[in-house]
C-alpha positions in Angstrom: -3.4 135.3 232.3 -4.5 134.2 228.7 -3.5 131.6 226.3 -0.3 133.5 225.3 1.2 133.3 228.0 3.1 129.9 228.4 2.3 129.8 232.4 -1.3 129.4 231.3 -1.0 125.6 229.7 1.9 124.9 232.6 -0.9 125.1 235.1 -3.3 123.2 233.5 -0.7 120.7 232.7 0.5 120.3 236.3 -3.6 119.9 237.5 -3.8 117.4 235.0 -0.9 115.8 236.3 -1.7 116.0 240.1 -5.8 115.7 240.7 -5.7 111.8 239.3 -7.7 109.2 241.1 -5.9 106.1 243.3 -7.8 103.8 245.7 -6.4 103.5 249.2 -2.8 105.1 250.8 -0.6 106.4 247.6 2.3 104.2 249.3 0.9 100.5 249.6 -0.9 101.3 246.1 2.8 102.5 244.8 4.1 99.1 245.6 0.7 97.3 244.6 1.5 98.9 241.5 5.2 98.2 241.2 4.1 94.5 242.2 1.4 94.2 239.4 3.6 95.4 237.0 6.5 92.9 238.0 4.0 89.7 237.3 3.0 91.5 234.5 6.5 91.0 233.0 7.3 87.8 234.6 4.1 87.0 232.8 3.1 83.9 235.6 2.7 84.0 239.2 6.0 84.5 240.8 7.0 81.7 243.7 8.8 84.7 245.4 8.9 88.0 246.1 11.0 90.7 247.7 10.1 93.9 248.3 13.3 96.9 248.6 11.5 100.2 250.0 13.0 103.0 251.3 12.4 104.3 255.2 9.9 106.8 253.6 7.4 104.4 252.3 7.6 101.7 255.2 6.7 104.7 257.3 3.5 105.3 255.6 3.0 102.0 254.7 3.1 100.0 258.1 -0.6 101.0 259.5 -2.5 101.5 257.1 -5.2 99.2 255.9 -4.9 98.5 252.0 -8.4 98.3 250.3 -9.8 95.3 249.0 -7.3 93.1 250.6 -10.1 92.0 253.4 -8.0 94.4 256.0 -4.8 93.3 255.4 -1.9 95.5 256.7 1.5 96.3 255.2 4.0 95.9 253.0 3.7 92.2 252.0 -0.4 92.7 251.4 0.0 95.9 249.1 2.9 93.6 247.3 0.7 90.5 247.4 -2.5 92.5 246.4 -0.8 93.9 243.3 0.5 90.7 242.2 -2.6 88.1 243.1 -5.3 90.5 241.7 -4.0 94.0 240.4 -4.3 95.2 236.7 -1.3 97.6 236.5 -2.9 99.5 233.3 -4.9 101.0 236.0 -1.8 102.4 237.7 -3.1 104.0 241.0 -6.8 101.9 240.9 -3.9 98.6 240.6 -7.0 96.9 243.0 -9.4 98.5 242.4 -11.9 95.6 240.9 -10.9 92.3 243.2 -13.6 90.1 244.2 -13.7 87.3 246.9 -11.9 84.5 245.5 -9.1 87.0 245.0 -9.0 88.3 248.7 -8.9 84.4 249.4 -6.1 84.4 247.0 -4.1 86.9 249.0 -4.5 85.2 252.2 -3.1 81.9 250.6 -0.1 83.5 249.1 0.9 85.2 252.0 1.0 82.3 254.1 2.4 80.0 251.4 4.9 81.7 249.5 8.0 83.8 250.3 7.3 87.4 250.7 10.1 89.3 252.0 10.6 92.9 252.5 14.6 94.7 252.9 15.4 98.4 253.3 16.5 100.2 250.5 20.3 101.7 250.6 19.5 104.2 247.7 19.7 107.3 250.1 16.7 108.6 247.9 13.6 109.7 250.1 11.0 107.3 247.6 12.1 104.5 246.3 10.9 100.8 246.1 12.1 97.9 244.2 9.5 94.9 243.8 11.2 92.1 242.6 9.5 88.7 241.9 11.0 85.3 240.8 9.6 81.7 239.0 12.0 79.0 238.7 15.1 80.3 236.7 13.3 83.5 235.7 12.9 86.5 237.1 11.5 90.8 237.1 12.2 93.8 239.0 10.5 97.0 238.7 11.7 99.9 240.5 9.6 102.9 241.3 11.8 106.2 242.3 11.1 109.9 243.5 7.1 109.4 243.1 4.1 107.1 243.0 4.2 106.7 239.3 7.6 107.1 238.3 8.9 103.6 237.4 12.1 104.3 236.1 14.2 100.5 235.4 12.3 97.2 234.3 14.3 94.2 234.5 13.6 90.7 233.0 15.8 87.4 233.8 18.3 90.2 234.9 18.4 92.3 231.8 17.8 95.9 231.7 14.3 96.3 229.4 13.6 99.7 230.3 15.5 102.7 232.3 15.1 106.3 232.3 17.8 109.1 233.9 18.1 109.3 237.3 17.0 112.8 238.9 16.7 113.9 242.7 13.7 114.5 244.5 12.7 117.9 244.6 13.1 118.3 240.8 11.6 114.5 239.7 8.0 115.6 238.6 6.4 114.2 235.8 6.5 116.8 233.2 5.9 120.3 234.1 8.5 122.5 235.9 6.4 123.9 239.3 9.6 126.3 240.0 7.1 128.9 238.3 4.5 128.7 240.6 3.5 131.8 242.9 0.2 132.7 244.6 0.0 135.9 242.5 -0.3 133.8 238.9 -2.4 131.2 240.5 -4.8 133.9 241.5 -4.6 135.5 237.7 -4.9 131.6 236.5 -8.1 130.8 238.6 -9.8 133.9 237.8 -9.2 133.6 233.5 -8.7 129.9 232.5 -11.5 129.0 230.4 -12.9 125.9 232.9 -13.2 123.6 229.7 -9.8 122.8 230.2 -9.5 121.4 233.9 -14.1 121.0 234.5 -13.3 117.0 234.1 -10.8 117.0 237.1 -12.3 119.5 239.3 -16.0 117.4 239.0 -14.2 114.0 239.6 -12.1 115.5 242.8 -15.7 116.9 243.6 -17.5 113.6 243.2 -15.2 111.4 244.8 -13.6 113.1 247.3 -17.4 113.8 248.6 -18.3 110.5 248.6 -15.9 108.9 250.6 -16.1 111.6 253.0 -19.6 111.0 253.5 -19.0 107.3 253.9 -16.7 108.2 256.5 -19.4 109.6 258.5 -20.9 106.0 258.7 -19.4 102.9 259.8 -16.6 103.0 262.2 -13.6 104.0 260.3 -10.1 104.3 262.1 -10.7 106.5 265.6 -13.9 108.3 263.7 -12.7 112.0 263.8 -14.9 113.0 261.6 -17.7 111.5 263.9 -17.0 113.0 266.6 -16.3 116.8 265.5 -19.7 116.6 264.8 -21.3 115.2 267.8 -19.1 117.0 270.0 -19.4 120.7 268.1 -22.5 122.5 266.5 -23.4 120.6 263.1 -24.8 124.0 261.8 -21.6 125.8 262.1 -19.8 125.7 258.9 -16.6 125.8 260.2 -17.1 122.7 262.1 -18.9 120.4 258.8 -16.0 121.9 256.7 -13.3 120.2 258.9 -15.1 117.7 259.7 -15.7 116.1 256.5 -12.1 116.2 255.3 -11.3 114.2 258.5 -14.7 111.6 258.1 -12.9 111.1 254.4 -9.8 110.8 255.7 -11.0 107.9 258.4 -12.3 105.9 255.9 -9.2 105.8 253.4 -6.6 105.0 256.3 -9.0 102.2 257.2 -9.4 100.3 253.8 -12.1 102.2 252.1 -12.8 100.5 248.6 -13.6 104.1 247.2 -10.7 106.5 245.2 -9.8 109.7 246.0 -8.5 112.0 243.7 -4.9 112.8 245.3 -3.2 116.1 245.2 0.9 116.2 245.6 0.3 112.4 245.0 -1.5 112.3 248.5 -5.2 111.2 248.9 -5.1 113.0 252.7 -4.0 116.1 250.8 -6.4 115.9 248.1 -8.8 115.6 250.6 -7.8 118.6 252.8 -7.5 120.4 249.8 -11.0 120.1 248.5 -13.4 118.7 250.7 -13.5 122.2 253.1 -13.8 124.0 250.0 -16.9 121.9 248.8 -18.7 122.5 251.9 -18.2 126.4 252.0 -19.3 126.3 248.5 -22.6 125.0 249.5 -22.9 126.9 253.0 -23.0 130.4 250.8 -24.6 129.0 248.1 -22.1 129.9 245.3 -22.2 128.5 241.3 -20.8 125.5 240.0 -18.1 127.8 238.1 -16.9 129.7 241.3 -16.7 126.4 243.2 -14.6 124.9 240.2 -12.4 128.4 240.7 -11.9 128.2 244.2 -10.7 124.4 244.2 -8.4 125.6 241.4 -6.8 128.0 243.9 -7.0 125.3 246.9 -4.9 122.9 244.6 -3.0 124.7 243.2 -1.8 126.8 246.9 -1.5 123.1 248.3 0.9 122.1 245.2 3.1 125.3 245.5 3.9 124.9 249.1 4.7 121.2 248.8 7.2 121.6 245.7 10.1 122.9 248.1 9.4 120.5 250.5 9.0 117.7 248.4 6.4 114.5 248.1 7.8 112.7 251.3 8.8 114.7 254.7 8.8 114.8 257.9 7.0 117.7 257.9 3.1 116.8 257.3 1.6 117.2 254.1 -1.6 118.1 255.6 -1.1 121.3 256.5 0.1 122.4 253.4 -3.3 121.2 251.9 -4.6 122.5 254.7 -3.8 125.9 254.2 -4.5 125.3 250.6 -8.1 125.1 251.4 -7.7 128.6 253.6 -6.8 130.1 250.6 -9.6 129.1 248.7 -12.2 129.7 251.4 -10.7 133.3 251.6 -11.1 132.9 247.4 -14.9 132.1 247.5 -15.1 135.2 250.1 -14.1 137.5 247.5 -10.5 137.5 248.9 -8.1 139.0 246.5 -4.6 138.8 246.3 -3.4 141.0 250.0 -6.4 138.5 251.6 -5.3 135.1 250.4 -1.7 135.6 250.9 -2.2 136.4 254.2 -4.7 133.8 255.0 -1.7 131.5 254.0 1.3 133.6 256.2 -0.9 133.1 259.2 -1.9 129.2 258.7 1.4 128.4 258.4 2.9 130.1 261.0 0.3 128.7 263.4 0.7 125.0 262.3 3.6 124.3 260.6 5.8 121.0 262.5 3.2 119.1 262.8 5.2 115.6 262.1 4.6 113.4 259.4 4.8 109.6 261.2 3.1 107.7 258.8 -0.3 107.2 257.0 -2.7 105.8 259.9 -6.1 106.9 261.4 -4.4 110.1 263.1 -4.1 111.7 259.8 -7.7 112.4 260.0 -7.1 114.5 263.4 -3.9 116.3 261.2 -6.3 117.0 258.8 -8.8 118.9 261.0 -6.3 121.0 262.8 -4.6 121.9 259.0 -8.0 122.7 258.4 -9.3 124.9 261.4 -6.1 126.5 260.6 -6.5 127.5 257.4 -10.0 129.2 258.5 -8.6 130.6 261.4 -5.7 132.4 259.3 -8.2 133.6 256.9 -10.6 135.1 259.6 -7.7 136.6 261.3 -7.3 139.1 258.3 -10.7 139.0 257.9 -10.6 140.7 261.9 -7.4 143.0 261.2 -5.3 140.4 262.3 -2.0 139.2 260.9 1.6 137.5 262.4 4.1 139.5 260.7 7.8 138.4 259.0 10.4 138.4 261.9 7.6 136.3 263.9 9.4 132.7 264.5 9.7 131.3 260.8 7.8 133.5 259.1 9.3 136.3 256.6 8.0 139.5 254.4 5.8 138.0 252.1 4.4 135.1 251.3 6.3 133.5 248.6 9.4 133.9 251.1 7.2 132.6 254.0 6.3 129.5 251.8 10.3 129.3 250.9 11.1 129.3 254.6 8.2 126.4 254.6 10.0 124.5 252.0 13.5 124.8 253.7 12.0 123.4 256.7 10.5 120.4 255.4 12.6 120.0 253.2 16.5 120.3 255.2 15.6 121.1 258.7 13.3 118.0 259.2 15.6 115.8 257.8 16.8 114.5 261.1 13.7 114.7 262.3 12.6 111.7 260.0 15.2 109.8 260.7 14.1 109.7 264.2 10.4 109.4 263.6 11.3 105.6 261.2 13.3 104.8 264.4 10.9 105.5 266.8 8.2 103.8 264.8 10.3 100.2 263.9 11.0 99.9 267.5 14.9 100.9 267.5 
């Protein structure tokens, strides 16, 4: 694929798009966001606050710990976080620089002031409205279809910005991922001059190693990562590469104060999706520049299965990333085209259903089985192995397969979600 080919800046545009840093849960830093953006207009500290989410986002929002709150849980803590000490200019790092007296701050609010959270009725799968009041005045921001979309501002009830509604599946920021297939992303991996996408790839690489490594330490969430490795031979690199996906993953869910750089506006995914890659990359002792190629395949697999499904689901983004990282482990192999696709046919058909029920410590445990799947399915082929289409779900090729995929998560589950919220508030 070269430069005259439009594809070839519509991939680069969609990494740039997807692999950007955020600091705790996407969801609680969504409304953190929404929050600190409301004060922002209100310009003073609001007397009151209400928080409109919708069934998606309390689900992933309820037990997770939001960073540099001094573990507060919640809703009312993102909300409060954004609004006592969050700079929205810095969007998905809203909290990202609080101190003490701030965390103090918090506490003081929350127990002082009225914070109040109501279901949205919008019928859309994302959608939160923060609104805050002071006296006679009053903002609202609303943030629809994904973490950064804000799409109406309000001030003393007048309508200061507002952009077209769209649905879910289609509502990404710029770039149309419809045109994605495994075939081009191979073509792109293997020809784009890294110039273009070296800044992302290093910062996933930085980050995303670090707080996996600091999830190895402490006691983060159940300790998943932990305990794959006490439990399983440290030297086997199929062991370390799940492993530290799920040690970074403990530490986010638990309030870890360092960023992640999300994919499919997920930190767990971006995680999933790079971390395994890193550590094969080191395990057969490959370049910088084939590491910065394989994670361009991991990504990019991980973004192409989750555009049919969409950014929230009952069906766990995980295993999309996942398989992603399959993929690009079969990549730094030497895997071409007939070995990565089928590295992803038989992932999926081996984990796909696992449930999304929120962002919580479990995720970690999601993210090792996505993982040991994605090796599994790539050392299947590796062995002459292979599930064929017909088998349960899975069809004749694998852009059909990740269709079916997308159907699932997308329509079948639908239901499914609906149950999960239920199950989770108690009714």
């Amino acid at each position: 694929m070269d430069k005259n080919d439009k594809r070839y800046f519509s991939y680069i545009s969609i990494l740039r798009e997807e692999l950007v840093p955020a600091m705790g849960c996407t969801e609680p830093i969504a409304i953190a966001y929404a929050a600190a953006m409301a004060r922002k207009v209100l310009d003073k500290l609001p007397e009151r606050v209400q928080i409109e989410a919708s069934d998606n986002i309390i689900k992933n929002v309820k037990s997770v710990v939001v960073p540099n709150t001094g573990n507060l849980k919640g809703i009312k803590a993102a909300a409060v976080a954004g609004i006592v000490a969050g700079d929205a200019d810095k969007v998905l790092e809203v909290i990202s620089d609080v101190d003490d007296d701030a965390r103090r701050a918090m506490a003081d609010y929350l127990s002082t002031k009225e914070v109040t959270v109501v279901a949205s009725k919008s019928g859309l799968i994302f959608d939160l409205i923060v609104s805050v009041y002071h006296g006679k005045n009053s903002a609202s921001v609303q943030i629809s279809h994904y973490h950064t979309n804000i799409v109406r501002i309000t001030k003393d009830e007048e309508v200061v910005y507002h952009t077209q509604p769209c649905d879910d599946v289609s509502a990404e920021n710029n770039t149309d991922r419809s045109l994605m297939n495994v075939k081009d992303i191979l073509d792109f991996a293997v020809s784009v001059e890294l110039s273009e996408v070296e800044d992302l790839l290093q910062r996933q690489i930085d980050c995303n190693s670090a707080i996996a490594e600091k999830g190895l330490h402490g006691n983060w969430g159940a300790n998943v990562g932990a305990v794959l490795l006490r439990a399983w031979d440290t030297n086997d690199i199929k062991v370390r590469a799940k492993a530290m996906a799920a040690a970074g993953s403990d530490a986010r869910m638990s309030g870890c104060e360092l960023p992640v750089v999300i994919v499919s506006g997920s930190g767990n995914q971006g995680l999933a999706a790079s971390v395994p890659v890193i550590e094969y990359a080191k395990e057969l002792k490959v370049d910088r520049e084939t590491l910065y190629r394989a994670l361009i395949v991991s990504n990019l697999v991980t973004i192409h299965q989750k555009t049919g499904i969409g950014r929230l689901s009952a069906y766990c983004g995980a295993i999309s990333a996942g398989v992603g990282a399959g993929a690009g482990i079969a990549w730094l192999h030497g895997g071409g085209f007939k070995e990565v696709a089928h590295t992803i046919v038989n992932a999926l058909a081996i984990v796909s259903g696992i449930v999304c029920d929120g962002a919580k410590p479990s995720c970690a445990g999601k993210i090792a089985t996505a993982v040991e799947a994605g090796i599994l399915g790539f050392h299947m082929y590796k062995n002459g192995q292979q599930f064929y289409g017909g088998d349960g779900i899975i069809q004749k090729g694998v852009e059909n397969t990740i269709q079916s995929i997308g159907r699932l998560g997308r329509i079948g589950m639908k239901e499914t979600d609906k149950e999960i919220i239920r199950i989770m508030l108690g009714e």
